[in-house]
C-alpha positions, 0 to 999 in steps of 0.5 A, spaced: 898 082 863 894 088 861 893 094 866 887 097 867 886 105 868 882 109 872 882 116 870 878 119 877 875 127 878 876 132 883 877 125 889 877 128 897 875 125 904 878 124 910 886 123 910 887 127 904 893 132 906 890 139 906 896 143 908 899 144 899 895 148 896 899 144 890 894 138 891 887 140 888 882 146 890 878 141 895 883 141 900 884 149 900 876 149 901 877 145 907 883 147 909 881 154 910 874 153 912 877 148 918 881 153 920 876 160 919 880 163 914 876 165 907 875 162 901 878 165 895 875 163 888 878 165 882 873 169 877 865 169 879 865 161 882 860 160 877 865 154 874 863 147 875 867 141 877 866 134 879 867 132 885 869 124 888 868 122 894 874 117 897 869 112 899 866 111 891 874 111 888 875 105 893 869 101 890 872 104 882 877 100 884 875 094 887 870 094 880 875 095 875 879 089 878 874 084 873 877 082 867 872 084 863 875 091 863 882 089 863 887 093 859 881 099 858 882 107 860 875 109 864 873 115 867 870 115 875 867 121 877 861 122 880 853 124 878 853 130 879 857 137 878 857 142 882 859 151 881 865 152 885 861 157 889 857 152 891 861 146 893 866 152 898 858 154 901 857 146 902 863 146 905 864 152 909 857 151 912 859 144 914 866 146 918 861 152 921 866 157 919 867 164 920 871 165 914 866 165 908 867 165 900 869 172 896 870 172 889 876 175 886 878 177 879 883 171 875 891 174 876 893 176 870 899 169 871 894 164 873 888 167 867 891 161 863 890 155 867 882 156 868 880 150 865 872 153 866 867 147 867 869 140 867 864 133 868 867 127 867 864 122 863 862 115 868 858 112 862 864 107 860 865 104 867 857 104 869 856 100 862 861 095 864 861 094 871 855 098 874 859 102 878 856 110 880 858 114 885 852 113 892 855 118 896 852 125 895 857 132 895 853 135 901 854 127 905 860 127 903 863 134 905 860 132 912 863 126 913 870 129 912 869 135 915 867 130 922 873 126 920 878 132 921 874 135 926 876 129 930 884 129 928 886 136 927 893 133 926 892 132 919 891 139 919 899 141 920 901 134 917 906 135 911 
């Protein structure tokens, strides 16, 4: 049986667990602007990443289910990318915090993880399958800040 292996980007949306600061830098973002606390990015916010809304990955998923993909490795990331700074402005705005977005010099033990700009590459999955992501960042961080905001639980849960 041959498997098929979808490499996804930086995926958020509601039910994503916000309270491990071990589980990507959107749920931080998230986190932190629910609860009006400041944003803090490492080096000058000016890194680009890719960001995925939980409702594409789904539909990725579903559309990798062919057999014409079968036993392939495909990328699954959105359109566009977006600088870090830009993507906790969004994010901020949209939750109406009060916290905001500072920027802070890399700690010396964190310097050799900065991987500075990262875009996947979806051409394969488009090619194969026509899949893209339609659920734009700024939509997309609207629509999980609503959900949170109508299930704080999430915001404690472990």
């Amino acid at each position: 049986m041959a498997i098929t292996s979808l490499r996804l980007t930086n995926v958020y949306g509601p039910r994503q667990r916000l309270t491990s600061d071990r589980l990507g830098f959107l749920p931080v973002f998230f986190r932190k602007a629910l609860r009006n606390e400041r944003i803090e990015i490492f080096g000058d916010g000016t890194q680009r990443r890719d960001c995925l809304y939980v409702g594409d990955v789904v539909d990725a998923l579903v559309a990798a289910t062919a057999d014409r993909v079968a036993g392939e490795v495909l990328n699954v990331g959105s359109r566009r990318d977006e600088s870090l700074g830009s993507i906790a402005k969004l994010i901020v705005d949209a939750a109406g915090s009060t916290g905001g977005v500072t920027y802070v010099p890399w700690p010396e033990e964190q310097k050799r993880i900065d991987i500075g700009s990262f875009r996947t590459d979806s051409r394969r999955i488009h090619d194969a399958l026509g899949w893209r992501s339609r659920v734009d960042l700024a939509q997309g961080i609207a629509a999980t800040v609503d959900f949170y905001r109508g299930d704080a639980w999430y915001l404690s849960s472990t």
